[in-house]
Residue, then its C-alpha position, 0 to 999 in steps of 0.5 A: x500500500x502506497x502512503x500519500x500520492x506520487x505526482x506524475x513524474x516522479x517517478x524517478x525519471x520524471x517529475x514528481x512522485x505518487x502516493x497510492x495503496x495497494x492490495x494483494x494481488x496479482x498485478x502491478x497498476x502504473x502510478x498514473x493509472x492503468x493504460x497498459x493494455x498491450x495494444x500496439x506497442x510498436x505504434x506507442x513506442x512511436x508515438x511516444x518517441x516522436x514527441x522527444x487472516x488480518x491478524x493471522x496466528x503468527x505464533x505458530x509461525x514463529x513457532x515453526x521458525x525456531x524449531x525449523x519446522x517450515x513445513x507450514x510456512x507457505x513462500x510467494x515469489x516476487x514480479x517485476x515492477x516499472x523498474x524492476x523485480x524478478x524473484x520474490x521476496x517474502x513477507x512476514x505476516x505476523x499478528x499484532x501480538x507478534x512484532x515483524x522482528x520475527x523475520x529479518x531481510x537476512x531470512x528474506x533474501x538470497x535463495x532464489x526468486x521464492x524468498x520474496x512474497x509480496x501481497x502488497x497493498x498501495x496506499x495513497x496518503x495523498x492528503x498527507x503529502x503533497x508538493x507546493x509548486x517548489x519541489x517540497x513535499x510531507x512525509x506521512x511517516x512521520x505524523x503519528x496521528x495520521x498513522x494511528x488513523x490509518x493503520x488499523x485500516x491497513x490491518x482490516x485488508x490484511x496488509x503486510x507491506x506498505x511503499x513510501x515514494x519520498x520520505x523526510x530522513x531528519x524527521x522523527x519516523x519511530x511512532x509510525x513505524x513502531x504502530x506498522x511494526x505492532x500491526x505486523x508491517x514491514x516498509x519498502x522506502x523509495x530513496x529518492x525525492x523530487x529535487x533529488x532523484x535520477x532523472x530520465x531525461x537528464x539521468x546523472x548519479x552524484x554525490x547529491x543524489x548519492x547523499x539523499x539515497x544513502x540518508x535515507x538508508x541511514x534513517x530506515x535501517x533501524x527498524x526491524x520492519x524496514x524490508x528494502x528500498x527502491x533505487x528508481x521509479x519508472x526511470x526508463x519509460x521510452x525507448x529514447x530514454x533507456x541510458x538512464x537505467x545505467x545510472x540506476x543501476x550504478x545506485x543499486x550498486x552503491x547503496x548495496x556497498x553503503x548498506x555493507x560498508x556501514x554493517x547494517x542488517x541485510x537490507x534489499x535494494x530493488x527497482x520498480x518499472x511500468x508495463x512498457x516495450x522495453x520490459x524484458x530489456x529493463x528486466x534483465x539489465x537490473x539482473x544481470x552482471x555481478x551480483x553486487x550490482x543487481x537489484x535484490x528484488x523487481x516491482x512491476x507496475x501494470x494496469x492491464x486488468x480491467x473490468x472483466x478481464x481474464x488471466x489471458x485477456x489481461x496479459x498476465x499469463x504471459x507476463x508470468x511466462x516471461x518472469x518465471x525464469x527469473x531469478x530474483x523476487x517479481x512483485x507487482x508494484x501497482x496495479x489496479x485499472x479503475x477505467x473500462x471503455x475509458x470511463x472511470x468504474x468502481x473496481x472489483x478487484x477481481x484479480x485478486x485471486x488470479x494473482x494469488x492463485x496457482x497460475x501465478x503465485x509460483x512466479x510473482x510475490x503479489x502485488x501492489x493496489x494503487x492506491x490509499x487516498x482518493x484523489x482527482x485520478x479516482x483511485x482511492x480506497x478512502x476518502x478523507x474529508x476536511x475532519x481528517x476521518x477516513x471513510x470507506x469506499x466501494x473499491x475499499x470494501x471491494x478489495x477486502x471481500x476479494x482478499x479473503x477469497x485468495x488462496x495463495x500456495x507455496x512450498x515447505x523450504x525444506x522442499x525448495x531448491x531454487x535453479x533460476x539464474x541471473x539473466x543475460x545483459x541487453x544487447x545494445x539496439x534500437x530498442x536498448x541503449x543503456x550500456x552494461x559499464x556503470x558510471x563511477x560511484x560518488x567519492x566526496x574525497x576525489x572531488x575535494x582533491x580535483x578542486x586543490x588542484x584547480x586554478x579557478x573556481x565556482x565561488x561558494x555563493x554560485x546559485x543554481x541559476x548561474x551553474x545551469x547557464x554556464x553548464x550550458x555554455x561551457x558544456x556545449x561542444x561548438x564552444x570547445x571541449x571543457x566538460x569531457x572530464x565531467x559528462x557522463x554518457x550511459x550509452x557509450x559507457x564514457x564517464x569523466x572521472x569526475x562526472x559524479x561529483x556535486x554540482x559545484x565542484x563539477x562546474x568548478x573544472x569547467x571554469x577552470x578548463x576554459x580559463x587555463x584554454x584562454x591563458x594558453x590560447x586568447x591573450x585578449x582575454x584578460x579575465x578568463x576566471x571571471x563568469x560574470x562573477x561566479x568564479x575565482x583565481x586560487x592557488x592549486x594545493x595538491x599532495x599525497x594522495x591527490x596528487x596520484x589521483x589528478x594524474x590519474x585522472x589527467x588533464x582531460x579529466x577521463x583516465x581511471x582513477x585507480x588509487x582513490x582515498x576513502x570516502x562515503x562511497x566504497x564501491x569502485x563503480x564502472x571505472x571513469x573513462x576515456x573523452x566523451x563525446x556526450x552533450x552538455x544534456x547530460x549532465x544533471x543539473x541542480x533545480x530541475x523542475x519535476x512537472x506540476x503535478x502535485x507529489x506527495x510521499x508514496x507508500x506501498x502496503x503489502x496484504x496477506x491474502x488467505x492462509x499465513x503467506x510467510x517466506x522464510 
């Protein structure tokens, strides 16, 4: 269940979260509803690139846990979400009396896709989380009172799981999440916000992002009912924007590292992607390679059940064919049509069964209904009036009654040998361009040392206006090469050495780049450290061990540094790289607008449906 609203575009790639609720069952519903029915998806792709028990006894699960007697216990498998999600990770469903610290990530994960087991519900605290036309939005996590509201809500559908799109990580969350815990719920968090996220269009993974991903790790680690995090949202939605997913990707592998390097609990890191043409290429991507750079689990957001649909007509079944292969958790992470003949209809969640049935419960691990709150877009389980009461509506009452009619099947572990395997990389094509080399991993110490080095730099007052303008000019190739050691191309897998680096610093070995260009070549320039008063002259600091990483990098800035010092970031990353020929589009740029549609913190909760569906 998703906790408040996901504005359209924030979806990592784009513009502003959602929040939704979602509820166990087979399908994943796209965060902006469900227009996912396969029609022709070569016409799409073309028309879109033209336009650039609700207390269930858990005492004798815990019982069977520590006596390793798991013959009871029942295991789901995961789906694929917008992003990603291939095996299943299993949810917990302890009782009220019976705190979700029964079960950790450690018993979760790592053995194959039935270790996930997602009946996960979406909820939309929409009227919780919302965003003021500058980027900013409410953290429902952190308002007990709405939680005390809401939560026993969440108990009567059964929720095991919930979502958060974008949470605060200075707030205080430990009410909320000790309610959650108490009612027997775990939290999946989504890393990013809309200021600060991956962004598809202009896709960069640096050390901002890098601070707000692993803060909010920082933040969520602590609560034993906190299962895992999402590194992206529908990133990836075209075909003309597939690169982005390498710099996803090179945040799943960071914040994996992070989450070792601080030796915290085993935590899973995971993606979430829409039902889209580039699914089986997205899919596989996240899972291939190394294990350390792979997601942990897949989320899948599909909307192609709608009305009286079927487990043909809805194209699940094919869906379940290509992902029972998969090696990791696939769960859908919305799902929920509420439109048939393109009119909006009170849902019955019909595919609720479907979903938990035999046909596919040996492939997904649930899914995720969108969403809580009612909202303009009308998918609402509960309407919230100006006294802040909850009311119920049909789809709520709907959802329930089909939830209690799931009977989802599993296997004993001890009866479970799991024989999938990591998928192969994507080909590079017309249909795929994101390239297997990953961009280098945030290193606050390279960057610090690439500054010493410089003869001029960004003054520390530089806004944001000033760093796009000259981003702009300097980074455009017709005006010369002064950003190579600073872009980043995920198709070619040509990354400056510096790429990852703040925005700051970034525009800092610009300026420099152009004023040591006109020191050397333009004599008439007598102010080449100037930048209409952004920048200034110092005298370059280099030893130790920056001096071995300036040389490495070179003056260009794209040799691979080898010897990097300690910094937050551990993970050596894809290796920056020779010259890039990318544009200066590539490069992310601070303040970016995400849309206007309103965000508010997204909030995934997962539900049991029928018997105890417990993965061990």
């Amino acid at each position: 269940m998703v906790m408040g609203e996901r504005a359209a575009g924030f979806v990592d790639g784009a513009v502003a979260p959602r929040y939704h609720y979602s509820a166990t069952n087979g399908s994943l519903d796209s965060p902006t509803g469900p227009d996912n029915k396969d029609k022709d998806r070569q016409a799409q792709v073309s028309a879109r690139c033209s336009d650039k028990s609700t207390a269930r006894d858990c005492q004798s699960v815990e019982e069977s846990v520590k006596t390793n007697d798991l013959e009871n216990v029942i295991v789901q498998r995961g789906r694929e979400g917008k992003g990603r999600h291939k095996s299943k990770v299993v949810f917990a469903t302890p009782s009220p009396t019976h705190p979700v610290s029964i079960i950790d990530w450690s018993v979760v994960t790592g053995h194959g896709i039935r270790k996930f087991y997602a009946d996960n519900f979406e909820e939309d605290y929409s009227s919780n989380g919302t965003i003021d036309g500058k980027d900013t939005y409410t953290d429902p996590l952190s308002d007990s009172k709405i939680c005390g509201r809401d939560v026993p809500l969440l108990s009567q559908l059964q929720t095991n799981t919930i979502r958060v799109y974008a949470v605060d990580p200075t707030a205080n969350h430990d009410q909320c999440m000790q309610l959650l815990a108490n009612a027997g719920i775990y939290v999946i968090a989504d890393l990013g916000e809309p200021k600060t996220s991956i962004n598809r269009d202009t896709p960069q993974w640096n050390l901002e992002i890098y601070n707000r991903y692993t803060a909010v790790v920082d933040t969520f680690s602590k609560y034993t009912n906190t299962l895992g995090f999402f590194a992206g949202n529908e990133v990836t939605n075209m075909v003309n924007n597939t690169e982005a997913s390498a710099f996803v990707k090179a945040a799943v592998r960071d914040i994996k590292a992070y989450i070792v390097q601080k030796k915290y609990r085993p935590l899973g890191v995971g993606y979430a992607t829409n039902d889209d043409d580039q699914r089986t290429e997205l899919a596989n991507y996240f899972d291939c390679g190394n294990a350390s750079t792979a997601i942990d689990f897949w989320g899948y957001n599909i909307y192609s059940w709608c009305g009286k649909s079927s487990y043909q007509d809805s194209h699940y079944e094919e869906r379940t064919e290509e992902f029972s292969k998969y090696n990791v958790p696939a769960f859908f992470a919305e799902y929920g049509c509420n439109k048939v003949d393109d009119k909006v209809v009170d849902r019955t969640f019909s595919e609720v069964p479907t979903l938990y049935g035999s046909n596919m419960s040996q492939v997904w691990s649930g899914g995720i209904v969108y969403m809580y709150y009612q909202e303009a877009n009308e998918y609402g389980l509960v309407s919230v009036g100006s006294d802040d009461l909850a009311t119920k509506r049909a789809d709520f009452t709907a959802l329930s009654s089909q939830i209690a009619k799931a009977t989802p099947s599993g296997v004993a572990m001890s009866a479970y040998s799991p024989s999938n395997k990591a998928q192969a990389c994507p080909t590079q094509d017309a249909m795929w361009a994101a390239n297997s080399t990953l961009p280098p991993s945030p290193n606050e110490a390279v960057c610090s040392c690439m500054v010493q080095s410089l003869n001029c730099t960004a003054k520390s007052n530089i806004d944001d206006d000033a760093i796009e303008t000259n981003f702009n000019y300097l980074c455009d190739p017709h005006n010369g090469d002064f950003c190579s050691g600073i872009l980043a191309n995920g198709s070619t897998g040509v990354y400056g050495a510096y790429s990852m680096c703040n925005a700051q610093e970034r525009i800092s070995w610009a300026f420099n780049a152009f004023f040591m260009d006109q020191t050397k070549n333009n004599a008439q320039n007598t102010d080449p450290c100037n930048f209409k008063g952004a920048a200034q002259k110092q005298t370059p600091k280099v030893s130790g061990t920056c001096r071995t990483v300036v040389s490495q990098a070179g003056d260009s800035g794209t040799g691979a540094i080898t010897a990097a010092p300690s910094s937050t970031s551990t993970s050596s990353g894809g290796g920056a790289a020779s010259s890039s020929t990318g544009a200066a589009s590539a490069l992310t740029i601070p303040g970016f607008s995400y849309g206007v549609l309103p965000m508010a913190v997204y909030l995934t909760f997962a539900a049991l449906a029928g018997a105890a569906m417990v993965l061990l």
